[in-house]
C-alpha positions as a Markdown table, in Angstrom:
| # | Residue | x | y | z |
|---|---|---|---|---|
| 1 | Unk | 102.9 | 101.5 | 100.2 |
| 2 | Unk | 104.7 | 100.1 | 97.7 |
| 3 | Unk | 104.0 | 100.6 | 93.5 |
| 4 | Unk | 101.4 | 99.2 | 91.8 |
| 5 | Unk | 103.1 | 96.9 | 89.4 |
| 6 | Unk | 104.9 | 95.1 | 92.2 |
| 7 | Unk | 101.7 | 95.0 | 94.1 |
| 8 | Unk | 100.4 | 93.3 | 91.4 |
| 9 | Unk | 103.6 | 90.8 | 90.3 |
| 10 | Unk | 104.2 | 93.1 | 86.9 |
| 11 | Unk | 107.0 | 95.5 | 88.2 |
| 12 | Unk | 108.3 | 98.2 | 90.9 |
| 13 | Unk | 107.6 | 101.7 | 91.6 |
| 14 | Unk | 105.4 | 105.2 | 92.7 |
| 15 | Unk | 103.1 | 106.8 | 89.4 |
| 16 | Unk | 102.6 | 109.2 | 86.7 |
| 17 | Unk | 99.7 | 110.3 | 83.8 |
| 18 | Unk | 100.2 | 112.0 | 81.1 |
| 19 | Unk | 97.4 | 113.1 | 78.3 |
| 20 | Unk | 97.6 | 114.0 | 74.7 |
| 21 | Unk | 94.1 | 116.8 | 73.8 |
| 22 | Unk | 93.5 | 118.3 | 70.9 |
| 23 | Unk | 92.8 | 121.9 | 71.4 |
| 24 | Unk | 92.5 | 121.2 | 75.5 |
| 25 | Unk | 89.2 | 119.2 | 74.4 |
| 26 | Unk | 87.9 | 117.1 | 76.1 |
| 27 | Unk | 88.4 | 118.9 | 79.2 |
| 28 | Unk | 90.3 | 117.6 | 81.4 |
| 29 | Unk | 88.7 | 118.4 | 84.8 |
| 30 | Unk | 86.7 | 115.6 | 86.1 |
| 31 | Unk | 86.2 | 112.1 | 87.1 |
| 32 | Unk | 88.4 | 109.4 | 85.1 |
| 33 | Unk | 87.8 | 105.5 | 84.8 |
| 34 | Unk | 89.4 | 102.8 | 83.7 |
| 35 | Unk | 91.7 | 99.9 | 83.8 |
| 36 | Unk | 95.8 | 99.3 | 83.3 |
| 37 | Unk | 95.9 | 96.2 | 81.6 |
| 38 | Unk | 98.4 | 94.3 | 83.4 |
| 39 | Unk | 98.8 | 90.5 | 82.2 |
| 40 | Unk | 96.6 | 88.6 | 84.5 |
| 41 | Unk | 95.8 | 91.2 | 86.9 |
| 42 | Unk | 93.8 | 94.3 | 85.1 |
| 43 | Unk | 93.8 | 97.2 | 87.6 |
| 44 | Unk | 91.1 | 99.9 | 88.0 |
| 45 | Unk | 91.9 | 103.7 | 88.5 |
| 46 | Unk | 89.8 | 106.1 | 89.3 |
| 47 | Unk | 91.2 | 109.5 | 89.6 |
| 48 | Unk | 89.8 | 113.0 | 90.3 |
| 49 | Unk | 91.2 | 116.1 | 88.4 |
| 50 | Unk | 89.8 | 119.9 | 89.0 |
| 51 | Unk | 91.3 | 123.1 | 88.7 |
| 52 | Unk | 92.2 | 124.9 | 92.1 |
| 53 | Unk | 92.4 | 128.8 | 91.5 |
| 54 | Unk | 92.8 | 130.1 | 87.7 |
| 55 | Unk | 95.9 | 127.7 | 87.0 |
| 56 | Unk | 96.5 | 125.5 | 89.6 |
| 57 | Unk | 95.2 | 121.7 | 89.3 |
| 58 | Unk | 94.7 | 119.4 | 92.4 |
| 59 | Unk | 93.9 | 115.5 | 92.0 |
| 60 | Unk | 93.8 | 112.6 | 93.9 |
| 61 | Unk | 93.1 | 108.5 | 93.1 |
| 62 | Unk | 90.9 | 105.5 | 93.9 |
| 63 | Unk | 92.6 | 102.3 | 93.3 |
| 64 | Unk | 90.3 | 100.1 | 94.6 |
| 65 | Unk | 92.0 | 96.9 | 94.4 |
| 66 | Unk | 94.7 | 97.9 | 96.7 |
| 67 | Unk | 92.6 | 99.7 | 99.1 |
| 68 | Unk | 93.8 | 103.1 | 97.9 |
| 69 | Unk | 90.9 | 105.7 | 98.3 |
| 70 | Unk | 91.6 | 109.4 | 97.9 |
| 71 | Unk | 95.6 | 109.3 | 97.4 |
| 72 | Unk | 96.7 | 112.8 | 96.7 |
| 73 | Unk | 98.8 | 113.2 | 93.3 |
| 74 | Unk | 101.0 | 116.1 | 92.6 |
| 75 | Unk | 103.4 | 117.9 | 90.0 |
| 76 | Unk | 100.4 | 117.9 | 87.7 |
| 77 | Unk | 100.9 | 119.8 | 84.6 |
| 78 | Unk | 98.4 | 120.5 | 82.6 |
| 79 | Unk | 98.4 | 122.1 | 78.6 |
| 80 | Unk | 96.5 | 122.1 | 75.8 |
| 81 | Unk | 98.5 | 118.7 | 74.5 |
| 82 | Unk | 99.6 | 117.2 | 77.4 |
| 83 | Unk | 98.9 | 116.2 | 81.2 |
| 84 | Unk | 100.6 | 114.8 | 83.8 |
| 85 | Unk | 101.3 | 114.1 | 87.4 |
| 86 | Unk | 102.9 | 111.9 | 90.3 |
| 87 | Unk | 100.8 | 109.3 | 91.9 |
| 88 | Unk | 103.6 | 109.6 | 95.0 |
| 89 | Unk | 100.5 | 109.8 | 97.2 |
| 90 | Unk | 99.3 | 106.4 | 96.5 |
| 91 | Unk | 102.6 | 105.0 | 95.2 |
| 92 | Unk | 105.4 | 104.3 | 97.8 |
| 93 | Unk | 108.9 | 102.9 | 96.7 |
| 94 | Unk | 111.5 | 104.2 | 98.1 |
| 95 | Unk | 113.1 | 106.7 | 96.0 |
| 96 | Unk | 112.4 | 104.5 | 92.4 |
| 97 | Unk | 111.4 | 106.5 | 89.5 |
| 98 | Unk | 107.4 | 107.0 | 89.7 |
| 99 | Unk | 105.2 | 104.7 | 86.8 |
| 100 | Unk | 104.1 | 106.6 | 83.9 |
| 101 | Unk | 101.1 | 106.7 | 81.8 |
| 102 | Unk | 100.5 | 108.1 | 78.5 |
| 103 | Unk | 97.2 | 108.4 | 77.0 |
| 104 | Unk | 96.0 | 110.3 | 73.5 |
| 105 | Unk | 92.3 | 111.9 | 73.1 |
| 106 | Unk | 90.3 | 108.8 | 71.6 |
| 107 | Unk | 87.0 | 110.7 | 71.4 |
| 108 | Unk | 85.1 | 113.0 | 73.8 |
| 109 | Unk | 85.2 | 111.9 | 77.1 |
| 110 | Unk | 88.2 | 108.9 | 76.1 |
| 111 | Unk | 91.7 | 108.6 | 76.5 |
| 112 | Unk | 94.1 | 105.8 | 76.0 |
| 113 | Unk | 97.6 | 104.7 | 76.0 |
| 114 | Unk | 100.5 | 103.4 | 77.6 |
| 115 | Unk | 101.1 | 102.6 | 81.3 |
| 116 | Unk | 105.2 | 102.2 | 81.7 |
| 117 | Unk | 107.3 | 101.4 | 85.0 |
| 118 | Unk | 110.5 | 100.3 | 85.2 |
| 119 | Unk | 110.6 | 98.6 | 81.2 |
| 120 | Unk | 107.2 | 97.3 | 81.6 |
| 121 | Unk | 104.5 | 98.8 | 79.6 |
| 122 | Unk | 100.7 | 98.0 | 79.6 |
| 123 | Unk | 98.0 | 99.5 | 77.9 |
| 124 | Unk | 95.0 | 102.0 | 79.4 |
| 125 | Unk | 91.8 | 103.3 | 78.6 |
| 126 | Unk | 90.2 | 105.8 | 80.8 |
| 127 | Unk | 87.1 | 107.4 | 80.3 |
| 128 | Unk | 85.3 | 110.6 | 82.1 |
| 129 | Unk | 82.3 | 109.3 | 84.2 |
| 130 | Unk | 81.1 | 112.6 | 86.1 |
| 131 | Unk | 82.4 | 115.6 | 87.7 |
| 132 | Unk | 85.6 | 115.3 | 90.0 |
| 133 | Unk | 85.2 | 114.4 | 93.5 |
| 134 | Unk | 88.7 | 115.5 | 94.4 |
| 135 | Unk | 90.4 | 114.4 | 98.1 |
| 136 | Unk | 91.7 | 117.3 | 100.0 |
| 137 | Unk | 95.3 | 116.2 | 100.8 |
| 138 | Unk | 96.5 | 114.7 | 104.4 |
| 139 | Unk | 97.8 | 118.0 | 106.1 |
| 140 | Unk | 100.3 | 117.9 | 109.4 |
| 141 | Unk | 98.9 | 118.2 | 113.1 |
| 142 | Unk | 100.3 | 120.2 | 116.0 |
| 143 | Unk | 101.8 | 117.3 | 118.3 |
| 144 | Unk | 101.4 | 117.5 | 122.2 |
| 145 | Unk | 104.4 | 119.1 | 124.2 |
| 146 | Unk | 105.5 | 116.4 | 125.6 |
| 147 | Unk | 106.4 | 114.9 | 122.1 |
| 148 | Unk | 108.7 | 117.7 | 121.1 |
| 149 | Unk | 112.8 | 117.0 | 121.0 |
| 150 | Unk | 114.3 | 114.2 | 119.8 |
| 151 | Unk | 113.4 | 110.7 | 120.1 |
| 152 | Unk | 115.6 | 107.5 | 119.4 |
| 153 | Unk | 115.8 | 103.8 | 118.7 |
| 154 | Unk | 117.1 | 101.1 | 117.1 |
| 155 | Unk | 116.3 | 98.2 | 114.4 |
| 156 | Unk | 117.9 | 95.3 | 112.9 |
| 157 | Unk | 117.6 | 94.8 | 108.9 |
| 158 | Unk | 119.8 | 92.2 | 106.7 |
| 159 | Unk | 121.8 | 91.3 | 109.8 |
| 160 | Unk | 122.8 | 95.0 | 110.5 |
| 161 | Unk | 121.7 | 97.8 | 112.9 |
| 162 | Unk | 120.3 | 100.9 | 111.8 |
| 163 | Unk | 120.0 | 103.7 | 114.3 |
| 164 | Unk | 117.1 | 106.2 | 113.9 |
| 165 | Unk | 116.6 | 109.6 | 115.4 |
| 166 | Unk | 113.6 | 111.5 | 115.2 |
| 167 | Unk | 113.0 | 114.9 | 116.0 |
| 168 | Unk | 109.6 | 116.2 | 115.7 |
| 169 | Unk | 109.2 | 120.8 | 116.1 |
| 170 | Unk | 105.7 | 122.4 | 116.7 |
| 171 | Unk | 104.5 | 125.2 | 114.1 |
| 172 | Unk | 101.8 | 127.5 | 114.5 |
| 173 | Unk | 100.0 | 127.4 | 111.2 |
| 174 | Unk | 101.6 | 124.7 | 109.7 |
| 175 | Unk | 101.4 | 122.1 | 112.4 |
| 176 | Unk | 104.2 | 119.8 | 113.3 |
| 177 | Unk | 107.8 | 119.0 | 111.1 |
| 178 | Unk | 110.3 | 116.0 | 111.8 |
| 179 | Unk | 113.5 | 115.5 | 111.1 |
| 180 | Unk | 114.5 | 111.4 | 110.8 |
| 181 | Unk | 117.8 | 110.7 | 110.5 |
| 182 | Unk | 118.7 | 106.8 | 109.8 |
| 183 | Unk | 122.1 | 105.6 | 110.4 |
| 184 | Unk | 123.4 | 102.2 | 109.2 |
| 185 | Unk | 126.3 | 101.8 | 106.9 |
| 186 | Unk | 125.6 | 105.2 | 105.9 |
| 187 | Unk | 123.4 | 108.2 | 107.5 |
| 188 | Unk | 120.3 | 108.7 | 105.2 |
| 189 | Unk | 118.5 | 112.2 | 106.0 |
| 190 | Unk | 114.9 | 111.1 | 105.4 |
| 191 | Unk | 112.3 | 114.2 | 103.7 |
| 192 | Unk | 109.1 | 114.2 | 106.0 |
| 193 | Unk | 106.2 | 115.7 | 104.3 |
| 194 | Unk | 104.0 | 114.8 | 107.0 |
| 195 | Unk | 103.6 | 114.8 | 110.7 |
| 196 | Unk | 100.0 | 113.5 | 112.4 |
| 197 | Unk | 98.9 | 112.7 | 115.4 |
| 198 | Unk | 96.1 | 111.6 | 116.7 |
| 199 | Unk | 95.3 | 111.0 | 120.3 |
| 200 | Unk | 98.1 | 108.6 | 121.0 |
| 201 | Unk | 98.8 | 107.8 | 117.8 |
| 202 | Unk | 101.7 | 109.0 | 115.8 |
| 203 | Unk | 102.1 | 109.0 | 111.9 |
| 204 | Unk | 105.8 | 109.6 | 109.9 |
| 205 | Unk | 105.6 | 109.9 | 106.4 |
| 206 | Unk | 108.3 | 110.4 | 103.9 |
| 207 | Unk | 106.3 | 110.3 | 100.2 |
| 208 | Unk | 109.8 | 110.7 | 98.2 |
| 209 | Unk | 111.5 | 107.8 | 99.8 |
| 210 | Unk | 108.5 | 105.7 | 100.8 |
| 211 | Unk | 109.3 | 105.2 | 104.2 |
| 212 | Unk | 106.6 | 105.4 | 107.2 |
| 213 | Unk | 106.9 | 105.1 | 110.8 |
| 214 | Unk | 103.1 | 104.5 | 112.9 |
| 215 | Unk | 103.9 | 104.1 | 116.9 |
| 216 | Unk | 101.8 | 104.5 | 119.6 |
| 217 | Unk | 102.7 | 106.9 | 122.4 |
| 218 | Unk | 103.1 | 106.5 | 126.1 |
| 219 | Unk | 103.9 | 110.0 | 127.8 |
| 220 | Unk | 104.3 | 107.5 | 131.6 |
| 221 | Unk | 107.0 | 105.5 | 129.5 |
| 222 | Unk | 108.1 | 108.3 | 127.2 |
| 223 | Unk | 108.3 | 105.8 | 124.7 |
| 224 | Unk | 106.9 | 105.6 | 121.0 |
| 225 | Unk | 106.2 | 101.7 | 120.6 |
| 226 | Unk | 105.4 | 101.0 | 116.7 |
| 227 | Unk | 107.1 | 100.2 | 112.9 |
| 228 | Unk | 109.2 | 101.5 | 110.5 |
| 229 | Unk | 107.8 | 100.8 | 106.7 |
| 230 | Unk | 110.8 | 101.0 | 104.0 |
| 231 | Unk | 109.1 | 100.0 | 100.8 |
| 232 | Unk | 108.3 | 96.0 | 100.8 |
| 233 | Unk | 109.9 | 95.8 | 104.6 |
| 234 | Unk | 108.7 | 96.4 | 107.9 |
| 235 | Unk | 110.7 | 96.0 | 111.0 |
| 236 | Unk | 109.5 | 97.3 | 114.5 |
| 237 | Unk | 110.3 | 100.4 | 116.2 |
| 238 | Unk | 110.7 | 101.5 | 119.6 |
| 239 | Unk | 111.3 | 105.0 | 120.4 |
| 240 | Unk | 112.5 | 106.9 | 123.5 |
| 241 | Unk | 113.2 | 110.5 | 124.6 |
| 242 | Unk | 116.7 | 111.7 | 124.0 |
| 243 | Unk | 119.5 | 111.7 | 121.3 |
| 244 | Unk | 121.2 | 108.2 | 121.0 |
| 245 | Unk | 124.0 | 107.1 | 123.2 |
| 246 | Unk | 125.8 | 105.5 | 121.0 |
| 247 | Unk | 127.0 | 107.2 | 118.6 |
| 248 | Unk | 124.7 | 106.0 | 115.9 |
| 249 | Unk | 127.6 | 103.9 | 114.2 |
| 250 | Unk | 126.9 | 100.1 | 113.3 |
């Protein structure tokens, strides 16, 4: 997924909101709406913020004009002056600095301020509509035995071959991990935060670096037929059982 200002022609990059309060008042835990007022193309947020235990905060984010429903955030932060958090659930852009929002305590119940990403600033206004209705976040499956071990393939991008290996490990109670390792000019160890699968479907996903592989499986082939999504690009993917044979040098 790539960031909301270059989805909608203003910039590049994932997300961020921060809040000024006076005294912690108005609350902070709830429902917020509003719009980023992007030249040309105003955008509407919705995003839910609750408290998870005596100090821990969980939230997640509607953007409905890019289909976004229920994006986790994280690295909130809440005090009595300020707010903030990463919309790096909703927000993919390969390794950019995420888009950040500052807002001050208008009245009860409304906030406003700046939206900034990458030199571009717009103005928000959000305002607390109800209770929160917070989206638990996407958590890693178990993947069948026969997906286990290392998997590799090959793609073309600007003229070059990359060479991607993918190594996916069962874990009792926190389902599956992967290791993807992408060599082109350079070998790139890509963080996986989660592993799904789903019948025969397969889901990658690296949040920090905004790169997603979705492949379906076929244990008579022992193949994993799908994409590879790096930010704005999408290139497809085959993968097969066993380490690469060559070398993985272009």
């Amino acid at each position: 997924m790539s960031s909301l200002l270059r989805r909608t022609g203003a910039g590049c990059v994932p997300f961020v909101f921060c809040s000024t309060l006076c005294h912690a008042a108005p609350p902070v835990q709830g429902r917020w709406e509003g719009q980023v007022q992007i030249p040309g193309a105003p955008l509407t947020l919705i995003v839910d913020l609750a408290r998870n235990g005596a100090s821990a905060w969980t939230g997640s984010v509607i953007i409905p004009g890019l289909g976004i429903k229920g994006a986790p955030v994280g690295d909130i932060s809440v005090t009595e002056s300020r707010v903030s958090f990463a919309l790096s659930g909703a927000m993919k852009a390969g390794g950019a600095a995420p888009p950040r929002i500052t807002v001050h305590s208008v009245r009860e119940g409304v906030m406003a301020g700046d939206f900034e990403q990458a030199g571009n600033t717009a103005t928000l206004t959000l305002t607390r509509t109800g209770p929160a209705h917070v989206e638990p976040a996407p958590k890693s499956t178990v993947v069948a035995g026969e997906l286990e071990g290392a998997w590799s393939g090959r793609f073309e991008l600007g003229g070059y071959p990359r060479y991607v290996t993918l190594t996916l490990s069962n874990h009792t109670q926190s389902g599956a991990t992967a290791e993807l390792v992408i060599v082109g000019k350079r070998t790139t160890q890509v963080p996986v935060d989660l592993v799904v699968q789903d019948a025969q479907f397969l889901k990658i996903e690296s949040g920090q670096m905004g790169i997603t592989f979705e492949g379906r499986w076929s244990a008579k082939a022992s193949e994993i037929q799908g994409s590879l999504q790096m930010g704005p690009f999408e290139v497809p993917l085959v993968l097969h059982k066993g380490t690469p044979t060559t070398g993985g040098k272009s």
